[in-house]
C-alpha positions in Angstrom: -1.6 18.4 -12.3 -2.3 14.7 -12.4 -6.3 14.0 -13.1 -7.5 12.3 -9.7 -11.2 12.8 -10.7 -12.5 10.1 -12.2 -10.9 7.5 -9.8 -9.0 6.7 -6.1 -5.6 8.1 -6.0 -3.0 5.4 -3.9 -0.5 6.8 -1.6 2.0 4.2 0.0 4.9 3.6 0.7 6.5 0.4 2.1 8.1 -0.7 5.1 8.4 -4.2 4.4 12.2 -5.5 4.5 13.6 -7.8 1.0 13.1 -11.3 2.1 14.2 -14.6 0.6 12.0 -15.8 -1.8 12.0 -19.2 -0.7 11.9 -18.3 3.0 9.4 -17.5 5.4 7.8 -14.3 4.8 6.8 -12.4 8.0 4.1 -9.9 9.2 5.8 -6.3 9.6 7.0 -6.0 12.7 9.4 -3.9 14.1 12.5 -4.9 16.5 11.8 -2.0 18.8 7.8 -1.2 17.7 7.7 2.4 18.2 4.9 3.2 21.4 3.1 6.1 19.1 -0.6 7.2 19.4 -2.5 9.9 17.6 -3.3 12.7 19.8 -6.9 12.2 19.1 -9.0 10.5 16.2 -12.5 11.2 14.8 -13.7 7.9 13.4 -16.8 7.8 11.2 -18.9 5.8 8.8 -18.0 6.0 5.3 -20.7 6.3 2.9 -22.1 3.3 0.6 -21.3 4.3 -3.2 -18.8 7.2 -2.6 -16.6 7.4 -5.3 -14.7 10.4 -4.1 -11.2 8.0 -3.0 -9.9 5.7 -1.4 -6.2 6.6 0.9 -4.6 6.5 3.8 -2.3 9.3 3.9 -0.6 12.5 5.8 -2.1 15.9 4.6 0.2 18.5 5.8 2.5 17.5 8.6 0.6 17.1 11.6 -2.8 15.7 10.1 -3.9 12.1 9.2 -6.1 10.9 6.6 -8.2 8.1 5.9 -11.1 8.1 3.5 -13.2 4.9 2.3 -11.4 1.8 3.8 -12.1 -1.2 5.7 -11.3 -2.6 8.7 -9.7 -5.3 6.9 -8.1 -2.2 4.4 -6.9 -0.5 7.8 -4.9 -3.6 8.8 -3.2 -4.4 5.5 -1.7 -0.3 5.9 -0.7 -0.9 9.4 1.1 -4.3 8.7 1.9 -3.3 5.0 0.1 -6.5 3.8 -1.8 -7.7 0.8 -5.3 -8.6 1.7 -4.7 -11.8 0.9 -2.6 -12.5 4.3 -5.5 -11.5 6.5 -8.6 -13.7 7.4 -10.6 -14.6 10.0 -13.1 -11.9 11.4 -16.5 -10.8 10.9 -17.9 -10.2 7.4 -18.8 -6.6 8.1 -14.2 -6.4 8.3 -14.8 -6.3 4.2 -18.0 -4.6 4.1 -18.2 -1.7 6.1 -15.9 1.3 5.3 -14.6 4.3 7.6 -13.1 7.8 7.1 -11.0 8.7 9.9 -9.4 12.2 10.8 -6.6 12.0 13.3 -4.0 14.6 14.8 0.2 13.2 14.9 1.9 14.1 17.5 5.1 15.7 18.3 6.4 18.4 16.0 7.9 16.9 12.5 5.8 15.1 10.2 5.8 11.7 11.4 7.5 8.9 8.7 5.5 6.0 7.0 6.6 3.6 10.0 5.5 6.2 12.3 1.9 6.5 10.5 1.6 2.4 10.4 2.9 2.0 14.7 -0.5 4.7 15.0 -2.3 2.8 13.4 -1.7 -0.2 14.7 -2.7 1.1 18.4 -5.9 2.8 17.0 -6.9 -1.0 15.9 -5.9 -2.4 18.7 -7.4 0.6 21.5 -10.6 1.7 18.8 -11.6 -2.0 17.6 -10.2 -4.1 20.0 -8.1 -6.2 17.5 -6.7 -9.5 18.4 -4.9 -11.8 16.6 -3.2 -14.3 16.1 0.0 -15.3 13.1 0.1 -18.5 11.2 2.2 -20.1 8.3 0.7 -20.5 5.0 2.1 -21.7 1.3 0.9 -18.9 -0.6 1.4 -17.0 -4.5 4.1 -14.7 -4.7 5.2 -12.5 -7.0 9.0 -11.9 -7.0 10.1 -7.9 -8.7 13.8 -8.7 -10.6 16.1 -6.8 -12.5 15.7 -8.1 -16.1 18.3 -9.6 -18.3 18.9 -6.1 -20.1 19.3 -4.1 -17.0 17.5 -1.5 -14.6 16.2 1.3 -16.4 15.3 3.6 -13.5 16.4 7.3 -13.2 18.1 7.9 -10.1 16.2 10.8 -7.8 17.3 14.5 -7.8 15.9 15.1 -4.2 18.9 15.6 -1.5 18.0 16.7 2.4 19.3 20.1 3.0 19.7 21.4 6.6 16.0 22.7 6.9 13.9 20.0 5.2 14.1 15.9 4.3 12.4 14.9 1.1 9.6 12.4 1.4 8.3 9.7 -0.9 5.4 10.4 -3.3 4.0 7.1 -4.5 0.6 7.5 -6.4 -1.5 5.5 -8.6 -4.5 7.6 -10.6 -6.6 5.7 -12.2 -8.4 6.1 -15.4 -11.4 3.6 -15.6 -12.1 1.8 -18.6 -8.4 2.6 -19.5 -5.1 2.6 -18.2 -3.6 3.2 -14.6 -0.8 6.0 -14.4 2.0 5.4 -11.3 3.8 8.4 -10.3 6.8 8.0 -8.3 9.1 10.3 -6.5 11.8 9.7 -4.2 10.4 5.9 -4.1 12.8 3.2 -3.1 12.3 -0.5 -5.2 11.2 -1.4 -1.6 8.7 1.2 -1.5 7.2 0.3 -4.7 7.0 -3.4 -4.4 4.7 -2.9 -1.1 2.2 -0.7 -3.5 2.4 -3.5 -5.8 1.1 -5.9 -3.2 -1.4 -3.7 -1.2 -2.4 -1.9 -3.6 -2.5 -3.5 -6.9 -2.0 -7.5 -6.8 -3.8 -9.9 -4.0 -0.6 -11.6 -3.2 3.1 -10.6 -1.6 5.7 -9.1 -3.7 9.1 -10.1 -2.6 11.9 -6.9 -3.7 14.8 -9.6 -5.4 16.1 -6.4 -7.3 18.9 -5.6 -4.9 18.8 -2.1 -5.5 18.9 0.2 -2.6 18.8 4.1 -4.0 15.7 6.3 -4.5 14.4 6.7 -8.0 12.0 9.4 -9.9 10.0 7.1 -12.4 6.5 7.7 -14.6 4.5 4.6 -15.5 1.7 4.0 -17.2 -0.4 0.9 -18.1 -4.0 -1.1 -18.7 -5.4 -2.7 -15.6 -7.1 -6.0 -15.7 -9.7 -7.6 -13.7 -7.6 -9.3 -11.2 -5.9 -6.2 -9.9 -7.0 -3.7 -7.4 -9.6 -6.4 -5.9 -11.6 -6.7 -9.2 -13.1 -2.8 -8.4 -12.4 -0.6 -11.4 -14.4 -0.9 -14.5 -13.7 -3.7 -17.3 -11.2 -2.2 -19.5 -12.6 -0.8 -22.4 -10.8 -2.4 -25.9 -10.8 0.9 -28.2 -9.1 3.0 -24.8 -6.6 0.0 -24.3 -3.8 1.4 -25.6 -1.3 0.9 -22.9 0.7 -2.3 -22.4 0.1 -4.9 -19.1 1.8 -4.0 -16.2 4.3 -6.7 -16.3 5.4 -5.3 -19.6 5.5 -1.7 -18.7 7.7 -2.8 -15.9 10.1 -4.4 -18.3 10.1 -2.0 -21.1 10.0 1.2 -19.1 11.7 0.0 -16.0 13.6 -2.9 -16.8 12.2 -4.9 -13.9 10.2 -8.2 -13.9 7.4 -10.1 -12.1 7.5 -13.4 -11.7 5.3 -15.8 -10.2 5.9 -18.4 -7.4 5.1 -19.7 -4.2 6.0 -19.5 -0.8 5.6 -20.0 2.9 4.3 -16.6 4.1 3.1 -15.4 7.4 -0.4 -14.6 8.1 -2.5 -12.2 10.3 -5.6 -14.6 11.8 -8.4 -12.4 13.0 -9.4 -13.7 16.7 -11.5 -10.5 17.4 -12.7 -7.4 16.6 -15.1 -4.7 17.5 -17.1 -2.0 15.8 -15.4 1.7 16.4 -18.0 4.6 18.6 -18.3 7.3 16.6 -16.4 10.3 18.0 
């Protein structure tokens, strides 16, 4: 069992498709956007100081989850963006935090594409979210193969006739020392789109090229840049796990690289508060 009790556990996975580096990076947004609702949601106030998590994830297959995110949060899941690519809006979008409970419809577990089209229509019918889309020159970070090769293990799960396997993509933090990230059944795809909602404030563009599903264990020291400055400074005697970009590298044989390009941004033109219910 993985320790999840001394900080947030992540669970994403991506939807985002590999774009050019040097091209223009768009919003997610489906050719044929699936017309999905939940069946009903409860939406409430989260609670100033709770330390208890911080998802957005299926628990079971007919039941989703949010716990401790922002409006502003909400909208980076649905469009599977870094915060970064969203502005515009009041300040209470950053502040203000929700837990939501909501039933899926229909009678299989609804996919990661499925979860974000719900989620989109419980902005746009619950808060009343408008916006509008704009081109920006913005930090990238483009994920590679390194020089030496991928080092990934491929994935043991196969579909059978009765059940599909699903990605498990988690991040459990340790504060004050290292950040672990478990992945099963995760696509490069998958994992670049934690990297840039989860972890960095900027996009991560998937150059790797590599299109199977891989079982990896990672495990590495945070700094104060990642996961919007929130976890406790890293304390130097626990520090005993390389920077993420190395990990990646030594572990993985991927790497980060910085750059710059013209990216496509959500502009907030409205927004309300969600009634309770």
């Amino acid at each position: 069992m993985f320790n999840t009790s001394v900080c947030a556990a992540v669970l994403v996975i991506a939807t985002m498709s590999p774009c050019g580096l040097f091209g223009s990076i768009e919003v997610f947004r489906p050719a044929q956007p699936p017309q999905l609702s939940f069946e009903v949601a409860s939406i409430k106030p989260g609670t100033p100081g709770d330390r208890s998590g911080k998802y957005a994830r299926m628990q079971g297959g007919h039941q989703f989850v949010v716990r401790n995110y922002t409006l502003k949060d909400l909208i980076g899941f649905a469009y599977d963006l870094p915060l970064r690519r969203i502005s515009g809006g009041p300040s209470w979008i950053e502040g203000d935090t929700y837990n939501i409970l909501a039933a899926t419809p229909g009678d299989l577990r609804p996919s990661q594409s499925e979860q974000m089209a719900m989620v989109r229509k419980l902005l746009e019918e619950r808060f009343q979210l408008r916006y509008h889309l704009e081109q920006r020159e913005l930090p990238v970070y483009q994920l590679s193969v390194a020089k030496s090769g991928a080092k990934l293990k491929e994935s043991l799960a196969h579909p059978d006739a009765t059940s599909a396997p699903t990605s498990e993509l988690m991040n459990v933090g340790f504060p004050g020392s290292r950040i672990e990230t478990h992945a099963r059944y995760v696509t490069i795809a998958e994992f670049a789109s934690m990297l840039q909602r989860a972890v960095f404030d900027r996009p991560v563009v998937d150059k790797t090229n590599l299109t199977g599903r891989y079982d990896f264990d990672l495990a590495w020291s945070y700094d104060d840049l990642q996961f919007d400055g929130k976890l406790p400074p890293i304390n130097i005697e626990a520090a005993n796990r390389p920077s993420l970009f190395s990990a990646l590298q030594t572990e993985l044989g991927l790497t980060l690289e910085s750059s710059r390009a013209q990216v496509e941004t959500i502009i907030i033109d409205g927004v309300q508060k969600a009634s309770e219910n």
